[in-house]
TIMI-2910 file (N, C-alpha, C, CB; in pm, 1 decimal, decimal comma, always signed):
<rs>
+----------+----------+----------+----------+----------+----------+----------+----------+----------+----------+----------+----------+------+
!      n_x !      n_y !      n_z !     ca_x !     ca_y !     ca_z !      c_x !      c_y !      c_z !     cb_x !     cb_y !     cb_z ! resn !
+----------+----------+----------+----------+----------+----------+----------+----------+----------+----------+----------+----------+------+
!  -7124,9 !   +927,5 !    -70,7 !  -7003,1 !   +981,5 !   -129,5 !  -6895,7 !   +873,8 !   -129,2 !  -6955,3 !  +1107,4 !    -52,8 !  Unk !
!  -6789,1 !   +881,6 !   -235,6 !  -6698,9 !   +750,3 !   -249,9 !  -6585,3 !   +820,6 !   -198,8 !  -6675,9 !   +674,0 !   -409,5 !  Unk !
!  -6498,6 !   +712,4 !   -158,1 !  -6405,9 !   +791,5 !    -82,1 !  -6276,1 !   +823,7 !   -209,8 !  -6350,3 !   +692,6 !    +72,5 !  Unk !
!  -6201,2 !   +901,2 !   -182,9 !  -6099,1 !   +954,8 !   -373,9 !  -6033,6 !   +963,4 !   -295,7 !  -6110,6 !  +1100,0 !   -509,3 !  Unk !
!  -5912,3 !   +967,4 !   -389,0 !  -5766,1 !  +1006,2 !   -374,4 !  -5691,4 !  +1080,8 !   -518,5 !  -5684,6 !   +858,7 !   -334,8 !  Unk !
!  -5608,6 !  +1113,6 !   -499,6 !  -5548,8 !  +1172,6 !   -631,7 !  -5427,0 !  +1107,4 !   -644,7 !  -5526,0 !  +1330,6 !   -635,1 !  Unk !
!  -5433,1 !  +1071,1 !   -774,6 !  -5295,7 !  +1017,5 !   -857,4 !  -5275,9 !  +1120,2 !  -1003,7 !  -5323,6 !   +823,9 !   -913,9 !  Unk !
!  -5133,8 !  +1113,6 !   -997,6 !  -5061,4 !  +1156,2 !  -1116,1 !  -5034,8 !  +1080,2 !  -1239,8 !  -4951,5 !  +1187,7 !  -1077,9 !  Unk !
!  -5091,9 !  +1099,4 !  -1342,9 !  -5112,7 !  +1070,3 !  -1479,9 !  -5033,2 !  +1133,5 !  -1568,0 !  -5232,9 !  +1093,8 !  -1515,8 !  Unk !
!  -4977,5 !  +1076,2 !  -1627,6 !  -4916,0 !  +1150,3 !  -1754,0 !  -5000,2 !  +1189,4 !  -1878,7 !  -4810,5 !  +1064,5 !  -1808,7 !  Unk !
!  -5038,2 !  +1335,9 !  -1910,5 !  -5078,1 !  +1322,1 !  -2039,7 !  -5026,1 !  +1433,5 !  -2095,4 !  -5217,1 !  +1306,2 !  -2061,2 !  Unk !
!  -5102,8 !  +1482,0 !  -2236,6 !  -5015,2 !  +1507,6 !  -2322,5 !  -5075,3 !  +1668,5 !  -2270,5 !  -5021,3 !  +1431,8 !  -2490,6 !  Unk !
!  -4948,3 !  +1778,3 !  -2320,1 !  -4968,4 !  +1911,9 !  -2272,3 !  -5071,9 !  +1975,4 !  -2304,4 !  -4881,3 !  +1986,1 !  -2301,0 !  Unk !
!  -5187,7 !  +1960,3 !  -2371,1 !  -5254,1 !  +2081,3 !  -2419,2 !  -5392,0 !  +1993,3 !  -2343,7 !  -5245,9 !  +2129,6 !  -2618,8 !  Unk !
!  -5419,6 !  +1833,9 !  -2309,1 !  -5497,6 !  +1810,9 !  -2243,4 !  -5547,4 !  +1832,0 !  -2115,8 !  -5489,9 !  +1747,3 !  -2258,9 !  Unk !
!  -5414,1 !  +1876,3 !  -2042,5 !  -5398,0 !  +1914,7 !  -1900,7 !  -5497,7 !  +2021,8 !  -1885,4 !  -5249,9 !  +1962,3 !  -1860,7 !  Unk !
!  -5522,7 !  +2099,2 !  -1955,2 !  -5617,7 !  +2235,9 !  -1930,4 !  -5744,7 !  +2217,5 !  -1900,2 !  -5629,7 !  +2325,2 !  -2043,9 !  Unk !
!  -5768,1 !  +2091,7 !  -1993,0 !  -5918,1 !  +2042,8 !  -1973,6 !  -5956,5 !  +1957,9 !  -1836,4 !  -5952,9 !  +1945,3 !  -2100,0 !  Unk !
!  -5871,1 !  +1919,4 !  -1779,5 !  -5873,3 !  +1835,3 !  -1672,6 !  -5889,7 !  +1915,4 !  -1527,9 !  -5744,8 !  +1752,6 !  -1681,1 !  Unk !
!  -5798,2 !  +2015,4 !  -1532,1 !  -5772,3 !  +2134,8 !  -1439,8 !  -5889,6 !  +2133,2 !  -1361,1 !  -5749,6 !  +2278,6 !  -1511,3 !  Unk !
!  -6037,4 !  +2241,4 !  -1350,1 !  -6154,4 !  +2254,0 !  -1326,4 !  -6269,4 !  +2172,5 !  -1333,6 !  -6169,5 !  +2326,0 !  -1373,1 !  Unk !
!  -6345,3 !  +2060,3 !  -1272,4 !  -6421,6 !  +1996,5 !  -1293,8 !  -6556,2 !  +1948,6 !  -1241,7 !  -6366,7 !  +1946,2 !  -1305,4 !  Unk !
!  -6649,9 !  +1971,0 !  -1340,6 !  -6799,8 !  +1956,3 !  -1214,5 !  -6798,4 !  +1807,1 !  -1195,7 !  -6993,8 !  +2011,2 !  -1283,7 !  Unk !
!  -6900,8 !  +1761,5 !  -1074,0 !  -6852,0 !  +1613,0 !  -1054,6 !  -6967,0 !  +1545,7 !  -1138,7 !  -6842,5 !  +1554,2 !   -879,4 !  Unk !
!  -7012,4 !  +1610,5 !  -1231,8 !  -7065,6 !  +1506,7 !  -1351,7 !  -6921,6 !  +1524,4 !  -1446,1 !  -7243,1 !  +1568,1 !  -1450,5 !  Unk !
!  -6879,6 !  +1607,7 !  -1447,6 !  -6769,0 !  +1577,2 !  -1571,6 !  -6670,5 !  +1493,7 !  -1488,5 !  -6684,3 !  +1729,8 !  -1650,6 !  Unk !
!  -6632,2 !  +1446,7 !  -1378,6 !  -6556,2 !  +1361,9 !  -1327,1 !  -6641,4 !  +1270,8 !  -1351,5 !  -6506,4 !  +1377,7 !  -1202,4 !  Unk !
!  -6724,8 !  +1214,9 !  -1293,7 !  -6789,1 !  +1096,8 !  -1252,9 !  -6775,2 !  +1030,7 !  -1459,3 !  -6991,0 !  +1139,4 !  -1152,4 !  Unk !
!  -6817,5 !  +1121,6 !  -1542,6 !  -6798,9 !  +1066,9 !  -1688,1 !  -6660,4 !  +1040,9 !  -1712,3 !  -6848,8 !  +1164,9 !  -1799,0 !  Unk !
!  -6557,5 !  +1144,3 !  -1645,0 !  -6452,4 !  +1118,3 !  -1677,5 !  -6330,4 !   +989,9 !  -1605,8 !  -6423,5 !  +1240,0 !  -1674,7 !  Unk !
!  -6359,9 !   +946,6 !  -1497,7 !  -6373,7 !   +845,7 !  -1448,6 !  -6431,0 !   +699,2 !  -1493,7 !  -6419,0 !   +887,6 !  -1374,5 !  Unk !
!  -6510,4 !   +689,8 !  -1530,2 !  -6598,2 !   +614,5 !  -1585,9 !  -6553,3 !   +605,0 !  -1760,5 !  -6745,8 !   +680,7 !  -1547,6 !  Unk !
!  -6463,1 !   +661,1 !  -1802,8 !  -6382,9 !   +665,0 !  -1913,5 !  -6307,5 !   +638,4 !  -1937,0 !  -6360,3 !   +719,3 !  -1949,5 !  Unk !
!  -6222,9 !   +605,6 !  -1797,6 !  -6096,1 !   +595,8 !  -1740,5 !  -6125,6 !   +429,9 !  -1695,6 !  -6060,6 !   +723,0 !  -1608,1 !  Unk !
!  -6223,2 !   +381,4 !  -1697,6 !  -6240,9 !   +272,4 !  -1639,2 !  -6288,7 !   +181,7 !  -1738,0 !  -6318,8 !   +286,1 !  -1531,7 !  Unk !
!  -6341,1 !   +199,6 !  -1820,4 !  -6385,3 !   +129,8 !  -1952,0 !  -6315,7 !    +59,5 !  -2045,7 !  -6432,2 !   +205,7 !  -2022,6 !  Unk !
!  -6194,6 !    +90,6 !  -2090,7 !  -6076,9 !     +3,7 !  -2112,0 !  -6075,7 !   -199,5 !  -2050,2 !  -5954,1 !   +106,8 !  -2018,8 !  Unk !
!  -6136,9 !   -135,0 !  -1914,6 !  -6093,7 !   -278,5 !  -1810,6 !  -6187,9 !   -323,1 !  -1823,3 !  -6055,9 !   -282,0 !  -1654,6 !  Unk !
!  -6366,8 !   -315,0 !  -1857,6 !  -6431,2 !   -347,1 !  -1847,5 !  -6457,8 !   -422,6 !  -1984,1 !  -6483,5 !   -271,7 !  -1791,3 !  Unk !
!  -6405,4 !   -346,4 !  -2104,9 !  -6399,3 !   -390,1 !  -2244,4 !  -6276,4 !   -549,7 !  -2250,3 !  -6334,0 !   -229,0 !  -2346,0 !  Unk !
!  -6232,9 !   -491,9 !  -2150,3 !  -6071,1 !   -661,5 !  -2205,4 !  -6127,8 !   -743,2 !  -2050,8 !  -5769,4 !   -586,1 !  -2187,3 !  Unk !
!  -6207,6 !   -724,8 !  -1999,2 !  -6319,8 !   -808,1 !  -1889,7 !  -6241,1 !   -827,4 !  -1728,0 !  -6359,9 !  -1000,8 !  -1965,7 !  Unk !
!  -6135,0 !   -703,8 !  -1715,6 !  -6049,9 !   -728,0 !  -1613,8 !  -6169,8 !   -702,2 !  -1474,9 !  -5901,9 !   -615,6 !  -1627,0 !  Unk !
!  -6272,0 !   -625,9 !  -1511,1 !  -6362,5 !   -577,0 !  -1407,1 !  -6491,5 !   -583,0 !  -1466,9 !  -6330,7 !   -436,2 !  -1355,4 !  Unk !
!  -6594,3 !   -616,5 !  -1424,7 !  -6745,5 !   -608,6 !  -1432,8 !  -6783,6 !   -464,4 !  -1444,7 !  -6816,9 !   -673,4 !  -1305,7 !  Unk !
!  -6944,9 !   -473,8 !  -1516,9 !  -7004,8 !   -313,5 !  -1502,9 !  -7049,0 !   -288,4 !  -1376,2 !  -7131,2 !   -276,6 !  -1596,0 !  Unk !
!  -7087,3 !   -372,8 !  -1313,6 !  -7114,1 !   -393,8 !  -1161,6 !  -7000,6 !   -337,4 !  -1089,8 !  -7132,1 !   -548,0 !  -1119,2 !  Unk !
!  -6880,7 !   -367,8 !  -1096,8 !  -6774,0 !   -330,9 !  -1034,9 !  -6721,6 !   -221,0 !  -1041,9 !  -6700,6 !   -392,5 !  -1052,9 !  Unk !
!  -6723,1 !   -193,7 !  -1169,0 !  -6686,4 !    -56,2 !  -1204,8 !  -6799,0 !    +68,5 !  -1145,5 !  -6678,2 !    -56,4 !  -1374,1 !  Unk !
!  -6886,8 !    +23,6 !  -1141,2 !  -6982,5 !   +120,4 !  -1112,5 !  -6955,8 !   +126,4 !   -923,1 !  -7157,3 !    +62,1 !  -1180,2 !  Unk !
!  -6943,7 !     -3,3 !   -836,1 !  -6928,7 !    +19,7 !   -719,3 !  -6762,6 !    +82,5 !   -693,1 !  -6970,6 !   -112,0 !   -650,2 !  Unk !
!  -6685,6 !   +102,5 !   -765,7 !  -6604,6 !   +191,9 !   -774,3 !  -6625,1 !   +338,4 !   -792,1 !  -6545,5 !   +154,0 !   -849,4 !  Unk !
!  -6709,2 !   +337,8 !   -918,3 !  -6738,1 !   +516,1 !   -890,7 !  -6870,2 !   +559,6 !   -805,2 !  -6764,9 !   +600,6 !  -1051,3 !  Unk !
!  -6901,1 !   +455,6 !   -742,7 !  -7040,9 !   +499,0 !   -626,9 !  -7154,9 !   +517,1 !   -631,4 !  -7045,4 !   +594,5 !   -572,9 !  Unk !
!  -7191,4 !   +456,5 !   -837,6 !  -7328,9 !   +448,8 !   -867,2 !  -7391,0 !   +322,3 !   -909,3 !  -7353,6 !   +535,8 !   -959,9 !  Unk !
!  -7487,8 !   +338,2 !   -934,1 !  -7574,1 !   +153,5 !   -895,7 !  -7511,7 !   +134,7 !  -1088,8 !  -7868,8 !   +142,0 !   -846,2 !  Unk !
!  -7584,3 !    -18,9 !  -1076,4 !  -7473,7 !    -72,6 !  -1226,8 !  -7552,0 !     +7,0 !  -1346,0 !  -7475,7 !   -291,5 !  -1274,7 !  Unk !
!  -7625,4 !     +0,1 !  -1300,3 !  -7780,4 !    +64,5 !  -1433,5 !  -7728,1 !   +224,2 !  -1495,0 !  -7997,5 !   +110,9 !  -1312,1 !  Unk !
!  -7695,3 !   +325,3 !  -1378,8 !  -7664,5 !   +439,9 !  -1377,9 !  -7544,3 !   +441,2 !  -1497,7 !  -7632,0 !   +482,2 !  -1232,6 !  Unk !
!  -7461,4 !   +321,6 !  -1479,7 !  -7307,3 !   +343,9 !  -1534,4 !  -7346,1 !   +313,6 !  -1699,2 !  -7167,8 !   +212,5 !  -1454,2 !  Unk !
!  -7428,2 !   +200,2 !  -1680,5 !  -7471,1 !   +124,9 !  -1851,0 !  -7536,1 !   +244,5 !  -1855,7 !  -7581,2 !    -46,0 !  -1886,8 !  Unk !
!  -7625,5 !   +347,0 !  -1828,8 !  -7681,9 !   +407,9 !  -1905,8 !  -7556,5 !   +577,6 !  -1929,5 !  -7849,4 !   +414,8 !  -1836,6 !  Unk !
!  -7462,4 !   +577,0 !  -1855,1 !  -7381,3 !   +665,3 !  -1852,4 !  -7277,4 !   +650,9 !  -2013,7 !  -7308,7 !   +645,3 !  -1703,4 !  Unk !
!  -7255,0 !   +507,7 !  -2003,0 !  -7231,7 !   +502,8 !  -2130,1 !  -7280,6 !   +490,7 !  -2267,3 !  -7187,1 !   +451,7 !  -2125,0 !  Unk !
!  -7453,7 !   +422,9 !  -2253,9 !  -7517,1 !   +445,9 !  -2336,5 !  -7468,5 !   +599,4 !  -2406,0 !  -7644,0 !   +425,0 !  -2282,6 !  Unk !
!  -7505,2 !   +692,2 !  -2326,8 !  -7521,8 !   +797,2 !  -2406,2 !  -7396,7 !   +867,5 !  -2416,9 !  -7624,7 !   +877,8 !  -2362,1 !  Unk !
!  -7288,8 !   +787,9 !  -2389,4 !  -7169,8 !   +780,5 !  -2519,0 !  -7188,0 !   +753,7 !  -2591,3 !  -7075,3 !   +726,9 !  -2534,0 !  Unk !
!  -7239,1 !   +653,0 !  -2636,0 !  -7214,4 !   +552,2 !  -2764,7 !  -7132,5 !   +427,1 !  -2739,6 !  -7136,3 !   +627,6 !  -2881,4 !  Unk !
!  -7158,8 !   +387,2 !  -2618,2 !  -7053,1 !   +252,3 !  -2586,8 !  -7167,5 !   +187,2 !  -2499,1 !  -6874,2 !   +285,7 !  -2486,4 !  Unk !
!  -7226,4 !    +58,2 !  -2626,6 !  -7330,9 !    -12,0 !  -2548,6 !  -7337,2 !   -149,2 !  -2483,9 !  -7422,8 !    -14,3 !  -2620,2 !  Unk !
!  -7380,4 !   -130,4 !  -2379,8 !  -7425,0 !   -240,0 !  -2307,9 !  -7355,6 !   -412,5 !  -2372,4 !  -7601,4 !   -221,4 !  -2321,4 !  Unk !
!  -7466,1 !   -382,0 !  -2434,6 !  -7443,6 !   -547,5 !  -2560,4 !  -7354,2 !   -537,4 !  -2633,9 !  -7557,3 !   -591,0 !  -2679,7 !  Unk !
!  -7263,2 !   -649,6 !  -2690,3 !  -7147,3 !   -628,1 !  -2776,6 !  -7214,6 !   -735,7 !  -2862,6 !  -6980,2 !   -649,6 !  -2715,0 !  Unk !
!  -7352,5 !   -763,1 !  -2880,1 !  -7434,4 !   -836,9 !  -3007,9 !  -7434,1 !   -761,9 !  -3102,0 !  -7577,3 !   -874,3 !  -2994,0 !  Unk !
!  -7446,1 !   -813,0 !  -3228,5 !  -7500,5 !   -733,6 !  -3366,7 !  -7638,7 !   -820,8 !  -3330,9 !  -7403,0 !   -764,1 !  -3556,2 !  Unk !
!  -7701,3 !   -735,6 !  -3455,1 !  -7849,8 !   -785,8 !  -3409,0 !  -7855,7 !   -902,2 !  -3488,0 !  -7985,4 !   -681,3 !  -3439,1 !  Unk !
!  -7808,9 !   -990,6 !  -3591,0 !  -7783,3 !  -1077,5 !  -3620,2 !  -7727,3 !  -1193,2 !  -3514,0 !  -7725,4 !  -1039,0 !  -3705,4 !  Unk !
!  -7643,4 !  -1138,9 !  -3438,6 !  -7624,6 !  -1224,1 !  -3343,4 !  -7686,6 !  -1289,8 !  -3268,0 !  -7579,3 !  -1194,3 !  -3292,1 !  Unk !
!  -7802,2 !  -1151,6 !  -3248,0 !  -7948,2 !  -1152,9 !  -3129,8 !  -8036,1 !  -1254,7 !  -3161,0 !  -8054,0 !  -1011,6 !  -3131,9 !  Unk !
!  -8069,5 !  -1226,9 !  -3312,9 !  -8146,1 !  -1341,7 !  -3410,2 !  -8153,2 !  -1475,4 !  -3416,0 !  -8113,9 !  -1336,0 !  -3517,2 !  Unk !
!  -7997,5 !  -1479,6 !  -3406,2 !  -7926,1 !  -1652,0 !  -3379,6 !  -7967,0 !  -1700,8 !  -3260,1 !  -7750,7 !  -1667,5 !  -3367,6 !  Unk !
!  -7939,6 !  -1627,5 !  -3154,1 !  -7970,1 !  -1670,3 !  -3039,3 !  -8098,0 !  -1678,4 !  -2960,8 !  -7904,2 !  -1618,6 !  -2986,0 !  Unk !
!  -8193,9 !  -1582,4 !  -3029,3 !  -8343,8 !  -1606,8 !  -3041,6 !  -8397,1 !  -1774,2 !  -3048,0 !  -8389,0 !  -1528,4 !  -3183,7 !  Unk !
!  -8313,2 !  -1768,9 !  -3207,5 !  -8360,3 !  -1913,6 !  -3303,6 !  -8341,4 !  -2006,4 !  -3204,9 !  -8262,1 !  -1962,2 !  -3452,8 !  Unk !
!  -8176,3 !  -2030,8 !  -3119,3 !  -8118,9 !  -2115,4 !  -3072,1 !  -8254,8 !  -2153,2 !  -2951,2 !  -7963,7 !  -2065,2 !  -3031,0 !  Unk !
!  -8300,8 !  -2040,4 !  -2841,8 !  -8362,9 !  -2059,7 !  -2751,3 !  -8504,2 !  -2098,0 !  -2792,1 !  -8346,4 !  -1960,8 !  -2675,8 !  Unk !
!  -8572,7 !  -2069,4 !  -2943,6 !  -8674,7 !  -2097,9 !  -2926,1 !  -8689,1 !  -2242,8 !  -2999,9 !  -8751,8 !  -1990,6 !  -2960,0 !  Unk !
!  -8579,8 !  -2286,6 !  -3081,5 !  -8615,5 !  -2416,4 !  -3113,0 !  -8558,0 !  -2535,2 !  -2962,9 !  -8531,6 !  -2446,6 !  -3280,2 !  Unk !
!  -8505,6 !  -2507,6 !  -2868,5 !  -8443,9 !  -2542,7 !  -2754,8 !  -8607,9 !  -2566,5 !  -2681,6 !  -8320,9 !  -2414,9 !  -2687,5 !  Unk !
!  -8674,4 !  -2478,5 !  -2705,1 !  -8803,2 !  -2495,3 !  -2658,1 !  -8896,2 !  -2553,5 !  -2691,6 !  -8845,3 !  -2422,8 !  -2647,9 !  Unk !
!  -8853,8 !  -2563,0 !  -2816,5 !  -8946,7 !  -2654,8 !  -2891,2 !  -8968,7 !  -2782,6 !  -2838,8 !  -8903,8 !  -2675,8 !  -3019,4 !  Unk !
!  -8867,7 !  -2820,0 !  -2845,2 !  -8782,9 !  -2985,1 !  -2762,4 !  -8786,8 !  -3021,2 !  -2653,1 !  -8644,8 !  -3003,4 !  -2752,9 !  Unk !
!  -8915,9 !  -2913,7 !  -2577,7 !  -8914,9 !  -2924,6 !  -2448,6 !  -8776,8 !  -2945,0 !  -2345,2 !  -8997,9 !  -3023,2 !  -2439,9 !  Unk !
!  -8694,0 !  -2865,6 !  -2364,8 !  -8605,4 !  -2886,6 !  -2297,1 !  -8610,7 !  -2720,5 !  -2173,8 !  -8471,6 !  -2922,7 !  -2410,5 !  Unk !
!  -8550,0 !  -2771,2 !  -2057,1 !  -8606,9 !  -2664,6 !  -1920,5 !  -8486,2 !  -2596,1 !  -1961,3 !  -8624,6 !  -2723,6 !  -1723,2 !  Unk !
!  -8543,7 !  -2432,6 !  -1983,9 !  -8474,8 !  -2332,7 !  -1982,9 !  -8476,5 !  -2257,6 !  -1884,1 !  -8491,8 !  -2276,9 !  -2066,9 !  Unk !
+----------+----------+----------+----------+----------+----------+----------+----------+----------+----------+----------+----------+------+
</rs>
């Protein structure tokens, strides 16, 4: 168990209702929502973020997977490039 505290947030009136009652999967997502911001502008690791909300790093990447907020910030074009890059790098015998 992680140890919590409660802080006061400002939000807007009609969201408050939803926040009120919460199972600790809808915290632990909602937390982890709350933390993603920092992880996107690189103030904190997924590693970090995850030893913040008390689950291993894998748990959190796959917590957001199935948001829709993935892991990789490659297009698969990107992936392609960097394929090419490593396998002609190999070509050249150079130690990867």
């Amino acid at each position: 168990m992680v140890a919590t505290e409660s802080v006061t947030i400002k939000v807007p009136v009609g969201m408050s209702k939803y926040l009120a009652t919460m199972d600790p999967e809808a915290e632990l997502t909602r937390n982890a929502l709350l933390l993603y911001p920092y992880i996107l502008n690189q103030t904190i690791t997924h590693g970090r973020a995850a030893e913040i909300l008390g689950i291993r790093k894998s748990e959190l990447i796959d917590l957001y997977d199935k948001l829709g907020y993935s892991y990789f910030d490659m297009i698969l074009d990107d992936l392609d490039e960097e394929l090419d890059t490593f396998r002609t790098l190999k070509k050249e015998g150079n130690k990867i």
